[in-house]
Each structure stands twice: as C-alpha cells, then as structure tokens.
N, C-alpha and C positions, 0 to 999 in steps of 0.2 A: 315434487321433482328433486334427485339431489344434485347437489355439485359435481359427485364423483361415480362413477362405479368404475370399481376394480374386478376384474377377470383373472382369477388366480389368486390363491391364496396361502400357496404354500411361505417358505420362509419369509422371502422378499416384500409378497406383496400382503402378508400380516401385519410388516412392518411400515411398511405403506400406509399402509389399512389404519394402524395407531397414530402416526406420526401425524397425517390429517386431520382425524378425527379430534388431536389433542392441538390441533390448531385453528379447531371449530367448523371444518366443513361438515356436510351432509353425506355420509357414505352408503353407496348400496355394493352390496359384495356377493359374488358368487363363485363359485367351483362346481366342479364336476361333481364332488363327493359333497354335500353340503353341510354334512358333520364339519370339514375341517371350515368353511365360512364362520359357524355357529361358533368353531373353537376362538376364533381369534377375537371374540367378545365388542366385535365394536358396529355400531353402523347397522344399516336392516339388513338383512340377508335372505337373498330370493333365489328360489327354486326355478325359477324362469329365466332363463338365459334374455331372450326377445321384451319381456319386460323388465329387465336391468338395463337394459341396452337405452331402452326409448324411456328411460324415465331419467338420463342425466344430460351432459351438457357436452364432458368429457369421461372416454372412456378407456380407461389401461390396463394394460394387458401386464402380465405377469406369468408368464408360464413355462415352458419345462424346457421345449424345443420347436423346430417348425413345424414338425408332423400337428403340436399342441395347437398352434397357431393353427395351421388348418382346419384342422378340428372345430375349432370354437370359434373362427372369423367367419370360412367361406361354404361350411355346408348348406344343406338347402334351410335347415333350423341354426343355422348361426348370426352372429351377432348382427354381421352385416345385412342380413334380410330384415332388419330391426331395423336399421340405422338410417339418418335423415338430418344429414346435419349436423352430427358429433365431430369434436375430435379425438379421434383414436392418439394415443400415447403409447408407443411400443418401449415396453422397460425391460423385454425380456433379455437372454443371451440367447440369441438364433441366429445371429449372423444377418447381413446385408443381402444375400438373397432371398431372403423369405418377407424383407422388407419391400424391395423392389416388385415382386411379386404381387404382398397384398395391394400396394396402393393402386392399380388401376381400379381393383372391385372395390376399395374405398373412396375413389373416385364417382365411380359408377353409382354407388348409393348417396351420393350428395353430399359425403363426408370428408374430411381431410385426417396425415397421417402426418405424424414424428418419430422420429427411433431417439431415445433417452435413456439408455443404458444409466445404472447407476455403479459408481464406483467406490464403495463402501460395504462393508457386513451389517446387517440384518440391526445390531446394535446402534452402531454411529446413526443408519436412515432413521431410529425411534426417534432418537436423540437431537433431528433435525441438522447435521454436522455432515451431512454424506456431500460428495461430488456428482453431480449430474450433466452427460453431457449430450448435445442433443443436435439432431441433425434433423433439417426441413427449410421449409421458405421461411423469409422473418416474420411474417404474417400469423402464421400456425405456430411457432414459436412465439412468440409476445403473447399471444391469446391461454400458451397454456403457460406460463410463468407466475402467475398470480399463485398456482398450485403448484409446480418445483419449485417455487424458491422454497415454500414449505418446508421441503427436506432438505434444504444448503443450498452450496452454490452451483449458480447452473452456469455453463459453458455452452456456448451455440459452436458448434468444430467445423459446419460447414452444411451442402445439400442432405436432401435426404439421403439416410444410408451410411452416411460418416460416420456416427455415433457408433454402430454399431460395427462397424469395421474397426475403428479404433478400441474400444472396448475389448476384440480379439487382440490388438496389440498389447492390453493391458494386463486381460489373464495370461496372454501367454509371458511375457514378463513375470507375473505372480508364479508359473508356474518354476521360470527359470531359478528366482530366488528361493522357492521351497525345497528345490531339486538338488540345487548348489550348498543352504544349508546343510542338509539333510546329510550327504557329504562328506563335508567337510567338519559336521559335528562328528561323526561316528570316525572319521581320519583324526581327527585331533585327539580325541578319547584313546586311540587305539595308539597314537604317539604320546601315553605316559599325560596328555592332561587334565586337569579336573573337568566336569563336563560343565558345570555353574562358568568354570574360562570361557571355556569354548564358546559357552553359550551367547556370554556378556559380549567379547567381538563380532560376532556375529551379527547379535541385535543392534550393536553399536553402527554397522554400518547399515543393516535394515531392520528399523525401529518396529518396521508392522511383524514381526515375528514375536514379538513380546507377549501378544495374545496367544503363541500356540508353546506357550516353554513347557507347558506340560507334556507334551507331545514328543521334544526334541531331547528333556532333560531327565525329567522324571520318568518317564518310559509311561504315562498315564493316560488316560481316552480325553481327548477335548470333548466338549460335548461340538456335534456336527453343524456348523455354522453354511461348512462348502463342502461338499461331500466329495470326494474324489472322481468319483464316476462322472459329475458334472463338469472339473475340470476337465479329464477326458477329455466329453464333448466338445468341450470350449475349445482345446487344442486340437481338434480334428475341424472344427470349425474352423483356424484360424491357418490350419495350414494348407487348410483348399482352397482359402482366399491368397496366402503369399503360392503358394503353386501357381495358384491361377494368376498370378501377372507375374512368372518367372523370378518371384524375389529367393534371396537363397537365404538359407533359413537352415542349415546342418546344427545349427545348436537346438533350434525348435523342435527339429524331427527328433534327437535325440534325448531331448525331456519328455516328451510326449512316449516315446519309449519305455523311460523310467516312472513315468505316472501311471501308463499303462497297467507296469508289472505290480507296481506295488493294488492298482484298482482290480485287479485280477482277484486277490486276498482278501482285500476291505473296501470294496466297493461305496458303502454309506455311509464309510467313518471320514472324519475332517483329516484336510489334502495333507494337516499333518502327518500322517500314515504315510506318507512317501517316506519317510524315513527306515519303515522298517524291512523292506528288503535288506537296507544297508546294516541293519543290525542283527540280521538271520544271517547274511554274509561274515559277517565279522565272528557270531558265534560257531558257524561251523568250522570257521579258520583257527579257528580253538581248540577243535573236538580231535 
C-alpha cells in the first residue's frame, strides 16, 4: 500500500509528486494521459484509477478545474466508487463550490475531505518552502499534516472550503500585481527610463516579480510555471465568488479584463505575457 497517491500530474502535482518522494514516502501516481505520470520519474504509476485510489491512505487531487474534478472523483468509474476510508486532499484551484459539492459523495463513500490550496510555484513546493493553507475539521486536518508539512508551512484558515476561497483571494492579488507591473514598467520606459529602473522599484516593492524579469525586461519567454489561461480561470473563479456575496471588486473585474486580452494572444505562455498588449500598445503609438 502507499502513503500517497496523487491524482494529476501536471506542474503542481509533479512537484508534489518529488517533493514527497524526496522526503521518503511511498507514491502512486496517476493521470489521464499516463505518459505524463511516467514523465515525472518518481513513485509507481498506475493505469487504474480504482486501484490507485484503494491502494493508499491519502488521496490528492491535483487538477486542471471542476469539470477535472468531476471527471475523475464522481463518475460511475471514479475515484470515489474506489474509496473507503481515505482522505481526500483537494490541492487544486477550483474554487469552494466544487468543494462543497464533492464532499457529500465523499462522505457517502466512508471518506473525508480537505481543500489545501498551495501557495507557491512548482519550484519553491520541490524545494519543501511552499505555503499551504487548508480548510476542514481539525480532525482530517492533523491526520493529513504528517504529509503537508512535507511541502512548508501549513495554515489551517478555517472550515471546509476556506482554503480554497482564500486562495482565489490570492491569485486574484497575483493577478492585480502582474497587471499593475506590467503598466507601469512599459509607462516608465515610455517616460525616458531605463527599463533595469523601472524594473529594480518595482521588484523592490514586490519581490516575487524577480522570477519573471525576463519577461518584463528583457522582452524574453519565461519558461511557463502559470500559464495565463489559468490565471484567467482563477479570476473568473474568484469573481463569481466576490459577486456572489455582493463584495465590489471594480479593480478585480478590470484585471481580469487585461489578463483576458493579453490570454487571448498567449494563452500557455507565463502570466508574464500580460505585459505585452502594453508593449504592442506602446509600439503602435510609435508607428
């Protein structure tokens, strides 16, 4: 039996998938595509959904969106018709309704549920350094802490469903700061300053831009850690949650605008790319 199986294996839950692994549990991995399981080189990996499921203890998800979650928790061949006393770990970005949702049929199969967003890039979770914050009873919380502390520190924020509401407060913030950048580096360039300036105050007041200077300075391709199109999602996620309790939110709707346009062009390039509408705008102001 292993410790762990992960459900999804794309960036996240690769890094998952290492960062465990290198701190000696037992993994079983699956995906849809089971090419990309085999890529991530760690832990066995099964072609059976229903035998990964009943062969761990704890069981996390990692996937794209809720439709994914559907898909692979509640069909008639899904995880849950497998399940018997796991606990499920929901680490994806899908938002608090698709949490709510699954827990009754995790209930129903004799199982329990957490939502544990994590709040870090693919690098920091190998590296064991990520923030995880996690919403549930303390019961199913303490029982899966042995495995998040794994990957840093974990934060309990409240009942089920917290986690992953707050986490939409989180990208939408990430988004606010790449939007506002983005901005304010091609306004500054455009008022006579070097763009290395521009760059250095910027980072100065938000350090996690450091990792994308490529992006903002050099005019280069990051290689894709967050792809844009999933921010997107994340801000259409997050703003059907502030809609939906009347919060107002005119700056949210209007980065989600500008992330839109720039995901329109580069969909799977890093959220870095928001910048370059601002730089197609600038050079036609040229022409």
């Amino acid at each position: 039996m292993s410790d762990v199986v992960i459900l999804g294996t794309g960036k996240m839950g690769a890094a998952i998938a290492r960062r465990l692994t290198a701190a000696g549990l037992e993994l079983t991995l699956w995906n849809r595509t089971p090419s990309r399981a085999e890529a991530v080189g760690v832990g066995r990996v099964s072609d059976s959904l229903s035998e990964a499921v009943r062969s761990a203890r704890i069981v996390v998800t990692s996937l794209t969106d809720p439709d994914a979650l559907r898909e692979v928790l509640l069909g008639p061949e899904g995880a849950l018709a497998a399940a018997s006393g796991q606990l499920f770990v929901e680490m994806s970005t899908a938002g608090p309704g698709i949490v709510a949702e699954l827990a009754p049929a995790v209930r129903k199969a004799g199982s329990r549920i957490i939502d544990a967003p994590i709040l870090a890039p693919p690098r920091v979770v190998e590296e064991g350094h990520a923030s995880v914050i996690v919403g549930g009873d303390d019961e199913d919380v303490s029982r899966a802490r042995p495995v998040l502390d794994l990957l840093g520190t974990v934060r309990h924020v409240g009942p089920l469903g917290s986690a992953a509401r707050l986490k939409l407060v989180s990208n939408a913030m990430l988004a606010h700061v790449l939007a506002g950048a983005a901005e304010l580096q091609v306004a500054g360039e455009s008022a006579g300053l070097a763009p290395d300036d521009v760059f250095f105050v910027l980072a100065r007041l938000a350090p996690s831009l450091e990792g994308r200077r490529a992006g903002y300075v050099e005019r280069g391709v990051v290689p894709p850690t967050f792809a844009l199109r999933d921010l997107l999602k994340d801000l259409d996620l997050g703003l059907g949650l502030f809609h939906g309790v009347d919060a107002l939110v005119p700056l949210t709707a209007l980065v989600r605008e500008l992330v839109g346009e720039a995901a329109a062009g580069y969909p799977t390039d890093d959220v870095a790319a928001v910048i370059r509408p601002y730089r197609a705008a600038r050079t036609l102001g040229r022409s």
